[in-house]
PyMOL Python script that loads the backbone (N, CA, C, O; Angstrom):
from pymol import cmd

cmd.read_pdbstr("""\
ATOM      1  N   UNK A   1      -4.811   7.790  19.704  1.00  0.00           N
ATOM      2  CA  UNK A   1      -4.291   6.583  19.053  1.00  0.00           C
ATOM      3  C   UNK A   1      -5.380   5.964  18.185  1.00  0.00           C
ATOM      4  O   UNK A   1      -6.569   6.259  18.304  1.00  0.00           O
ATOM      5  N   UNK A   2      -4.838   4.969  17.186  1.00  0.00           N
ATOM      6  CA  UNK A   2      -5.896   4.628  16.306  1.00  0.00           C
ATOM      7  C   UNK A   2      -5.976   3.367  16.385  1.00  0.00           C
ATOM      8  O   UNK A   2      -5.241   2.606  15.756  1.00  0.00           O
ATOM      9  N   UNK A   3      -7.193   2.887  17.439  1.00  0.00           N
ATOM     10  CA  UNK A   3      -7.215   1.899  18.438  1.00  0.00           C
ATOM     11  C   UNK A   3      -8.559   0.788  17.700  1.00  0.00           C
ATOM     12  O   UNK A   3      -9.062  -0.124  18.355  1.00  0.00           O
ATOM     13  N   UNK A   4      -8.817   0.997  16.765  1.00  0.00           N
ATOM     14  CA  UNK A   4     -10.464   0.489  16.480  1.00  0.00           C
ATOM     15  C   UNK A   4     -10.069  -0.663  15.668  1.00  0.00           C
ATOM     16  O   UNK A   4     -10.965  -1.379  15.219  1.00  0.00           O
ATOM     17  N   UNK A   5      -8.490  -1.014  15.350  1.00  0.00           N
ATOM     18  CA  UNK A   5      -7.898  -2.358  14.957  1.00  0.00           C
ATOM     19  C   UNK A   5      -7.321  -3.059  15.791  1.00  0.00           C
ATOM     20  O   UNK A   5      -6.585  -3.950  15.367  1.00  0.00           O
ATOM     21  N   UNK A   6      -7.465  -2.886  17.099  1.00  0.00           N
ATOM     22  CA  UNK A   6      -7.168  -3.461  17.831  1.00  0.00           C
ATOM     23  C   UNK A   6      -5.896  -4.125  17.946  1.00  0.00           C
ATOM     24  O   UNK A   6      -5.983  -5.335  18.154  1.00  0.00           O
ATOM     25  N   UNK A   7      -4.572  -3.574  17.851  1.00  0.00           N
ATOM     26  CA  UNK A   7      -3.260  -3.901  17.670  1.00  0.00           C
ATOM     27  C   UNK A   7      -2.655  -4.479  18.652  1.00  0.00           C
ATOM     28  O   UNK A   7      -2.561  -3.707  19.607  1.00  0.00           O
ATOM     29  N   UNK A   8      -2.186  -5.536  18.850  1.00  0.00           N
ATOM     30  CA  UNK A   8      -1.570  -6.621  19.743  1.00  0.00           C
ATOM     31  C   UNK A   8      -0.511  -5.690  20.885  1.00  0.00           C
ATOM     32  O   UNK A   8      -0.649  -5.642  22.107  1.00  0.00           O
ATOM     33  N   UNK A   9       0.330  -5.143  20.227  1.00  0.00           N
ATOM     34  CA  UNK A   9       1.583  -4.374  21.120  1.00  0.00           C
ATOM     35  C   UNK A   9       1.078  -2.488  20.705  1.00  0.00           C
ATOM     36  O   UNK A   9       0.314  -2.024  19.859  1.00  0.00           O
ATOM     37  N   UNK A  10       1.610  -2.090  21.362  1.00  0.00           N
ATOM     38  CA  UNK A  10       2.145  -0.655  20.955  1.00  0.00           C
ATOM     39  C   UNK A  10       3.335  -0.011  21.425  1.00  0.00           C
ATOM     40  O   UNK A  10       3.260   0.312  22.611  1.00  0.00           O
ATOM     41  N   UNK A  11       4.227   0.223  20.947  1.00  0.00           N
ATOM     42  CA  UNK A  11       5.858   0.816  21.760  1.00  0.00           C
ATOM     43  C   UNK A  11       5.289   2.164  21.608  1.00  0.00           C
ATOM     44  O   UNK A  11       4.843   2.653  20.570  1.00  0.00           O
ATOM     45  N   UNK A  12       5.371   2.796  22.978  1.00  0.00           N
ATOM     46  CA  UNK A  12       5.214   4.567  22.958  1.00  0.00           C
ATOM     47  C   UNK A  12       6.570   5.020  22.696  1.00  0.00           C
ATOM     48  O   UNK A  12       6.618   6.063  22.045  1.00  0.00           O
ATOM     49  N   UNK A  13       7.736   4.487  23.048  1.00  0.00           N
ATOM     50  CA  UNK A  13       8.783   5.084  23.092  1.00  0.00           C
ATOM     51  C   UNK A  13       9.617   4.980  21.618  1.00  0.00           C
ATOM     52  O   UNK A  13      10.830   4.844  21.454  1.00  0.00           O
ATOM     53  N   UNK A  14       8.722   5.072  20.775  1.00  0.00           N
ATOM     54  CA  UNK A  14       9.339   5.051  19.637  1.00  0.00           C
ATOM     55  C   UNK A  14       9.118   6.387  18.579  1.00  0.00           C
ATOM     56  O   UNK A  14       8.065   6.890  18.970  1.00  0.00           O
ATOM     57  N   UNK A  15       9.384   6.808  17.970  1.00  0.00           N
ATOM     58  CA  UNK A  15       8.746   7.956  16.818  1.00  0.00           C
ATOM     59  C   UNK A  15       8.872   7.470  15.381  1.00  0.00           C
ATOM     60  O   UNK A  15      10.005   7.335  14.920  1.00  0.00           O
ATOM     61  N   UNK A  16       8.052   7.260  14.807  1.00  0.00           N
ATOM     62  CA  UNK A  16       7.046   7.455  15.370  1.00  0.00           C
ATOM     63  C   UNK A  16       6.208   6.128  16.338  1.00  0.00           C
ATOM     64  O   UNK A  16       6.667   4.986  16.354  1.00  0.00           O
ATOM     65  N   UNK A  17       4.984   6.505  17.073  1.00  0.00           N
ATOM     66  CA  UNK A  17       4.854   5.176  17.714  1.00  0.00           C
ATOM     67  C   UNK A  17       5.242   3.856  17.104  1.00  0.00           C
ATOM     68  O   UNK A  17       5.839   4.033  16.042  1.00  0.00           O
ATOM     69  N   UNK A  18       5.102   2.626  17.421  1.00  0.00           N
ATOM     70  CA  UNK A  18       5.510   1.168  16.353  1.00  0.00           C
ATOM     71  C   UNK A  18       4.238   0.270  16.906  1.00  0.00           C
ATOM     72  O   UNK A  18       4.086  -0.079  18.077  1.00  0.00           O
ATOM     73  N   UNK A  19       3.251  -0.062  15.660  1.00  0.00           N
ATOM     74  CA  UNK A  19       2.163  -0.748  15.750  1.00  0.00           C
ATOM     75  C   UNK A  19       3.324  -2.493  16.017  1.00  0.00           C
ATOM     76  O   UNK A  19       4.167  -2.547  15.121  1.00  0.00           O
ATOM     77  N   UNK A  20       3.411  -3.619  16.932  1.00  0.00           N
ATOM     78  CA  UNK A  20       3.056  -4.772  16.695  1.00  0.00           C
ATOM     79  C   UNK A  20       2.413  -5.697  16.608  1.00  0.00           C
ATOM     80  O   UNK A  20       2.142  -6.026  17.763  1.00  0.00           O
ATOM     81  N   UNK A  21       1.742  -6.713  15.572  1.00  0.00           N
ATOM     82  CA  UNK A  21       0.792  -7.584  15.328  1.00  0.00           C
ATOM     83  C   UNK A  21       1.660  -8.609  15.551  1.00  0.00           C
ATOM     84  O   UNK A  21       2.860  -8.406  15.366  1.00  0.00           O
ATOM     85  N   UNK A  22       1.182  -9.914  16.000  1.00  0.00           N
ATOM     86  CA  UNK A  22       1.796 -11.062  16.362  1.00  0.00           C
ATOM     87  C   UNK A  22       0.903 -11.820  15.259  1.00  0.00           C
ATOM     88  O   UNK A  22      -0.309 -11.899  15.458  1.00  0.00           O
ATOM     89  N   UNK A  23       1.461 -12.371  14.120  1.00  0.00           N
ATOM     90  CA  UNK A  23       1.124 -13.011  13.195  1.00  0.00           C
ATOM     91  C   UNK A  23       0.956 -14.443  13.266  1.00  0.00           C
ATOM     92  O   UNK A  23       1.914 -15.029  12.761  1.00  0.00           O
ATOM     93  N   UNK A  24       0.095 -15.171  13.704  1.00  0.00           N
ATOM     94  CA  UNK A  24      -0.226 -16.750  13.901  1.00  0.00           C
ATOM     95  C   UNK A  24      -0.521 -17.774  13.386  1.00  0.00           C
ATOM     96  O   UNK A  24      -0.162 -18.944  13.520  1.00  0.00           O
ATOM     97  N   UNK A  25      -1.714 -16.876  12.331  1.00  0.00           N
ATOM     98  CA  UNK A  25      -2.235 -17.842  11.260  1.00  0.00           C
ATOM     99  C   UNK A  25      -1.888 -17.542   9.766  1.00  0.00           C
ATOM    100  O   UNK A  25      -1.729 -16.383   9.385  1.00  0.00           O
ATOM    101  N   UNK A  26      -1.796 -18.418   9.084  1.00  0.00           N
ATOM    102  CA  UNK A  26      -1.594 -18.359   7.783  1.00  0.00           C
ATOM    103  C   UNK A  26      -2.709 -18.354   6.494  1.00  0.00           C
ATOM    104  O   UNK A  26      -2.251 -17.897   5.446  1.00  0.00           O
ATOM    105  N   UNK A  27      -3.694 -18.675   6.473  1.00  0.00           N
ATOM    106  CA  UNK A  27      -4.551 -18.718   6.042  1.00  0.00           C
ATOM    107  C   UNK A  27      -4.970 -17.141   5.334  1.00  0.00           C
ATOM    108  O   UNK A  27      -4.806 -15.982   5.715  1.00  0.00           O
ATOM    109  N   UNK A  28      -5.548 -17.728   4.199  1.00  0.00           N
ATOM    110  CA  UNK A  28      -5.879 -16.233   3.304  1.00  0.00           C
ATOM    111  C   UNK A  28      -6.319 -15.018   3.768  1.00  0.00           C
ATOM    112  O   UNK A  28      -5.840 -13.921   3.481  1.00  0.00           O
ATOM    113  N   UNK A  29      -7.199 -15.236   4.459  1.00  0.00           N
ATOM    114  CA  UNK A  29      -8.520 -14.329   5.448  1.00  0.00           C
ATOM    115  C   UNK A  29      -7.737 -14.046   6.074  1.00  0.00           C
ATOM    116  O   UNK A  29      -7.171 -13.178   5.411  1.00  0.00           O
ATOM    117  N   UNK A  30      -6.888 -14.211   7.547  1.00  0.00           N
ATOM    118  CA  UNK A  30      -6.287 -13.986   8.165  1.00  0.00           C
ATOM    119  C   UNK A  30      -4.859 -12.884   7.572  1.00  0.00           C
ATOM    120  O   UNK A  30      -4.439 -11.787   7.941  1.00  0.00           O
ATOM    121  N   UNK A  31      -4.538 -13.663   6.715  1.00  0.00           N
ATOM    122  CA  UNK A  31      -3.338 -13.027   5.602  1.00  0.00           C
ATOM    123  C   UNK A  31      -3.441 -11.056   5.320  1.00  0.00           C
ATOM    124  O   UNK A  31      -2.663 -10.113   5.462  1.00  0.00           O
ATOM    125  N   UNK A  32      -5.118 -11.271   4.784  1.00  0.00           N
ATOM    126  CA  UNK A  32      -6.258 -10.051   4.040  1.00  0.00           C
ATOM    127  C   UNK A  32      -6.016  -9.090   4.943  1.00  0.00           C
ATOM    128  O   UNK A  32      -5.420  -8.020   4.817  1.00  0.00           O
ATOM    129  N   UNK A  33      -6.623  -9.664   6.018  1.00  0.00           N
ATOM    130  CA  UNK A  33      -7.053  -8.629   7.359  1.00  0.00           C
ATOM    131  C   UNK A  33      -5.671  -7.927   7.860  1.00  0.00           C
ATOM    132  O   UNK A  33      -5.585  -6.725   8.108  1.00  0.00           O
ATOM    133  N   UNK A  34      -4.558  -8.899   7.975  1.00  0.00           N
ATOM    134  CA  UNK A  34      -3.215  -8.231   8.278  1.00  0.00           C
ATOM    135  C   UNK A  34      -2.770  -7.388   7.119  1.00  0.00           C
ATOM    136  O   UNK A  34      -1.692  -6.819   7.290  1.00  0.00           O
ATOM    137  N   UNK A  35      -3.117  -7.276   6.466  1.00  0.00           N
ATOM    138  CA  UNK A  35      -2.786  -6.761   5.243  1.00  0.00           C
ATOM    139  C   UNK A  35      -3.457  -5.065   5.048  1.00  0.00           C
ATOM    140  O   UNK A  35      -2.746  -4.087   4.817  1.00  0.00           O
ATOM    141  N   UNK A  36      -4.939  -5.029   5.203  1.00  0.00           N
ATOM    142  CA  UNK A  36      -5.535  -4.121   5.663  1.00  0.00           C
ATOM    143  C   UNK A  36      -4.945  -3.057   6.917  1.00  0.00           C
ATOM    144  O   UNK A  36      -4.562  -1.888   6.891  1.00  0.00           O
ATOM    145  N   UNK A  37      -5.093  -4.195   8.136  1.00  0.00           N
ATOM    146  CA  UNK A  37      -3.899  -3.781   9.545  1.00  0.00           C
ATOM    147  C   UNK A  37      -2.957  -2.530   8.948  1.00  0.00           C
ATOM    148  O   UNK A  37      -3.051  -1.310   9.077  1.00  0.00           O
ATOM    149  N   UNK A  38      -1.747  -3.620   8.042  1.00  0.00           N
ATOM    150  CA  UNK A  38      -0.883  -2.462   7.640  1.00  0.00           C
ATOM    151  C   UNK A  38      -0.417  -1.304   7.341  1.00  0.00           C
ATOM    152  O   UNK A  38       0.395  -0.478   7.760  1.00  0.00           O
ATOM    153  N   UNK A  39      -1.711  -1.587   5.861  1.00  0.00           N
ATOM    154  CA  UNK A  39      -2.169  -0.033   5.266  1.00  0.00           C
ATOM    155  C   UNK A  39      -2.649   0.774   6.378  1.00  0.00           C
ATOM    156  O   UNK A  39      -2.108   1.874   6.500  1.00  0.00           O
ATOM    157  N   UNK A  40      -3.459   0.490   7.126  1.00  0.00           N
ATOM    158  CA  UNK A  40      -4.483   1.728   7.870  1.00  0.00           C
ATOM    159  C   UNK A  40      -3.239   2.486   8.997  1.00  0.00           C
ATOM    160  O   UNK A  40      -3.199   3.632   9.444  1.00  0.00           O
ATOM    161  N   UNK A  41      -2.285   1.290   9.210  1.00  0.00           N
ATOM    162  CA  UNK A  41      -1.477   1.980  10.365  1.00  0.00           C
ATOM    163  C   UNK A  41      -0.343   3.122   9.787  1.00  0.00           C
ATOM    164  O   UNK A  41       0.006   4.239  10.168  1.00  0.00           O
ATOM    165  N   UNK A  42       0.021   2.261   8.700  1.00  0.00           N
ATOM    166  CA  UNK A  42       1.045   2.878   7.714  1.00  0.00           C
ATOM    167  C   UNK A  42       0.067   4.350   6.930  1.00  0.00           C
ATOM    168  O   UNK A  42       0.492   5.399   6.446  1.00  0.00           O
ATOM    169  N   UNK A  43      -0.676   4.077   7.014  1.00  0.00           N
ATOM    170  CA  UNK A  43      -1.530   5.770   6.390  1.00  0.00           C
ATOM    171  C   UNK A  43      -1.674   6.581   7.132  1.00  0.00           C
ATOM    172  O   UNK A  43      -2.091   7.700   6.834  1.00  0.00           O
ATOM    173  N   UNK A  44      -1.201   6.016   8.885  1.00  0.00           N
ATOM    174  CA  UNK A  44      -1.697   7.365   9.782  1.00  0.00           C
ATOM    175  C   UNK A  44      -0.255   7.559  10.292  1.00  0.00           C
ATOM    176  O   UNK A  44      -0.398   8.242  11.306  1.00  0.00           O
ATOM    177  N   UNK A  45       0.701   7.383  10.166  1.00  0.00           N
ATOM    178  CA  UNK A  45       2.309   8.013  10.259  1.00  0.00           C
ATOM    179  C   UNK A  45       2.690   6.756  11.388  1.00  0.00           C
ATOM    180  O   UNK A  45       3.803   6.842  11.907  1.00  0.00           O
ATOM    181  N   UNK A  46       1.780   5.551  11.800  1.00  0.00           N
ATOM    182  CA  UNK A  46       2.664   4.567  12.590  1.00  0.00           C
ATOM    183  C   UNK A  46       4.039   3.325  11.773  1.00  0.00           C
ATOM    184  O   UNK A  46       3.844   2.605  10.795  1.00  0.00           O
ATOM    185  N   UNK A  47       5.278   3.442  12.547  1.00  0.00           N
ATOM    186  CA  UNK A  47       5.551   2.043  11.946  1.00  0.00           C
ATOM    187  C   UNK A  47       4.822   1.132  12.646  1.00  0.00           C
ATOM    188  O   UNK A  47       4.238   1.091  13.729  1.00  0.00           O
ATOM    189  N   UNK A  48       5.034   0.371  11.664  1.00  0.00           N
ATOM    190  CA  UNK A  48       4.548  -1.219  11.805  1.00  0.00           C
ATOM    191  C   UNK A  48       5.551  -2.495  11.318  1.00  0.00           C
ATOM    192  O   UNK A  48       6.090  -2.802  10.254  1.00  0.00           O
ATOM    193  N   UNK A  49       5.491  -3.214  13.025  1.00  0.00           N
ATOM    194  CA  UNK A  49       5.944  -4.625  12.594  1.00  0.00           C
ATOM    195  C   UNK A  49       4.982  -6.043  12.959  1.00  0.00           C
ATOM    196  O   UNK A  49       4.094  -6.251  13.786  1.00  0.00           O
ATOM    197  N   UNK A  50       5.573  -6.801  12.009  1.00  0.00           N
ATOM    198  CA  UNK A  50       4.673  -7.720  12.274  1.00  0.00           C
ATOM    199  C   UNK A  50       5.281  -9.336  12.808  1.00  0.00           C
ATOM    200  O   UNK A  50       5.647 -10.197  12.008  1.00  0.00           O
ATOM    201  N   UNK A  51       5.287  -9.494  14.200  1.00  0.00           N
ATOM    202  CA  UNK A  51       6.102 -10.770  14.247  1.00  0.00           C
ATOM    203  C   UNK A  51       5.312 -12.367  14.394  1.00  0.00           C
ATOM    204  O   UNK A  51       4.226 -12.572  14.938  1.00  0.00           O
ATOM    205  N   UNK A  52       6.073 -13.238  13.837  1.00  0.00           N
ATOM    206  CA  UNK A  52       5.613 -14.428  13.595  1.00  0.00           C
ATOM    207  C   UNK A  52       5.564 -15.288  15.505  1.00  0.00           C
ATOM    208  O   UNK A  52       6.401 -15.990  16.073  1.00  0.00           O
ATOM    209  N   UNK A  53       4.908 -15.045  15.721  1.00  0.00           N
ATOM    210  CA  UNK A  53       4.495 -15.562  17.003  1.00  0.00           C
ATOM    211  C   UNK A  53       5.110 -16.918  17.666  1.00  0.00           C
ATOM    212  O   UNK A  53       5.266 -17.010  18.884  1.00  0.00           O
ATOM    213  N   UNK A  54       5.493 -18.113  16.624  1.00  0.00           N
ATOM    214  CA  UNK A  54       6.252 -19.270  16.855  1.00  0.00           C
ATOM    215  C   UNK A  54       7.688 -18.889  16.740  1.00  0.00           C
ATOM    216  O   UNK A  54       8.516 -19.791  16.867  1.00  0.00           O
ATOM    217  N   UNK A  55       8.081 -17.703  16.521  1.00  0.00           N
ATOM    218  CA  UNK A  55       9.716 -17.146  16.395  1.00  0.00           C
ATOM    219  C   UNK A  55       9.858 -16.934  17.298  1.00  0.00           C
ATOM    220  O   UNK A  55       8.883 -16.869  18.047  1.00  0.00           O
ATOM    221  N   UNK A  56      11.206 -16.690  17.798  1.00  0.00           N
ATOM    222  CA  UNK A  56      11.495 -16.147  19.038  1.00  0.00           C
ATOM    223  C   UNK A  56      11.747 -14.707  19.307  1.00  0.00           C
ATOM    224  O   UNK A  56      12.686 -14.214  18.684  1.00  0.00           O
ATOM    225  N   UNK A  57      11.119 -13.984  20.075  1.00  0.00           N
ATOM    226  CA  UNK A  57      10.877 -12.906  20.494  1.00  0.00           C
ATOM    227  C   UNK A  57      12.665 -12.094  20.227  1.00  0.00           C
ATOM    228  O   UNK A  57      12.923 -10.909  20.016  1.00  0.00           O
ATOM    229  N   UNK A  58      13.538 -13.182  20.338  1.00  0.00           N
ATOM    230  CA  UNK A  58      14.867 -12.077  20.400  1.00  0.00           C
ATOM    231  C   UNK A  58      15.168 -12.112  18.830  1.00  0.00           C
ATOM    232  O   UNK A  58      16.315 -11.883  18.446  1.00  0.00           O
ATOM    233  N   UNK A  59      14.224 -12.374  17.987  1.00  0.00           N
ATOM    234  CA  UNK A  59      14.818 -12.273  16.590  1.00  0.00           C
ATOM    235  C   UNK A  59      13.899 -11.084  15.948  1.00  0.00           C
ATOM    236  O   UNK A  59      14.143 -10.449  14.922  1.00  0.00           O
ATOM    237  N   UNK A  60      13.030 -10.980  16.627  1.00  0.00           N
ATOM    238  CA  UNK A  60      12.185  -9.836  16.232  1.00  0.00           C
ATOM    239  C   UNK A  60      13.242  -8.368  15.990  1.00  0.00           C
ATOM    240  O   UNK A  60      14.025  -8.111  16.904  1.00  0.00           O
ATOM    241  N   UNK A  61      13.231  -7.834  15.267  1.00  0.00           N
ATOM    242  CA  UNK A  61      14.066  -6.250  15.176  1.00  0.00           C
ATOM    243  C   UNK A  61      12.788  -5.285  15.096  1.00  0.00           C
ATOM    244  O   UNK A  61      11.768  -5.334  14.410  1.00  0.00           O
ATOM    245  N   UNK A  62      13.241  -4.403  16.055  1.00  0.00           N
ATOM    246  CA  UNK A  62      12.426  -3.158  16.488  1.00  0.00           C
ATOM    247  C   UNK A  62      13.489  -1.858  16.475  1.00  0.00           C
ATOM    248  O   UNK A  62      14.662  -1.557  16.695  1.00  0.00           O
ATOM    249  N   UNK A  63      12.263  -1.344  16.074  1.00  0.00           N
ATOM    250  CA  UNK A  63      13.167   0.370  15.990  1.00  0.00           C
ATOM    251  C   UNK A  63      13.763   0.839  16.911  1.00  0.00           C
ATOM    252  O   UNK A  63      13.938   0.070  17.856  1.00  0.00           O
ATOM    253  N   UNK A  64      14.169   1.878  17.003  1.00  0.00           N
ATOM    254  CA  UNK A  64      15.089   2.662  18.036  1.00  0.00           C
ATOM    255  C   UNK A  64      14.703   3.505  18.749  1.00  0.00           C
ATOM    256  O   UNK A  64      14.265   4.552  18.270  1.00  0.00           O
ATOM    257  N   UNK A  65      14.759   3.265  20.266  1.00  0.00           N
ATOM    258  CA  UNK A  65      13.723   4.324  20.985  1.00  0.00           C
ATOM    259  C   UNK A  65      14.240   5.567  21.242  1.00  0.00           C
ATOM    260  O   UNK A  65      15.433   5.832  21.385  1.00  0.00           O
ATOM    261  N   UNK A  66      13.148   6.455  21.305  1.00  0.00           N
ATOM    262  CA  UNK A  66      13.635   7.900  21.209  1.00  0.00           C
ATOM    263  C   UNK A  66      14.123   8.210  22.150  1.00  0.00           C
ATOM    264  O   UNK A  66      14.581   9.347  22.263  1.00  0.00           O
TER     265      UNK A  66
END
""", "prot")
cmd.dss("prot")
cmd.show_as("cartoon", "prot")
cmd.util.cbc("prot")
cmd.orient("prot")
């Protein structure tokens, strides 16, 4: 796994795996770095979602497990 971004969630039961980041802050820097997050996960064959942390967990949509 490609663990050296330190990703909040990971679903194994997905294909391909599904990176989640819990998104908190808004701020530019913060913004950058999730942004980076993305690309690196999205370049190695993971999806990626990213949920807004003050939302509620049942509005989040996640993929379909294998």
């Amino acid at each position: 796994m490609f663990l050296d971004h330190r990703p909040d969630m990971v679903l194994m039961d997905t294909t391909p795996k599904t990176i989640i980041e819990v998104a908190g802050y808004q701020d530019a820097e913060y913004r950058q770095k999730l942004a980076e997050k993305r690309e690196k996960y999205l370049e190695r064959g993971y999806q990626y979602v990213e949920w807004d942390g003050n939302s509620s967990i049942e509005k989040l949509t996640l993929p379909p497990k294998q």
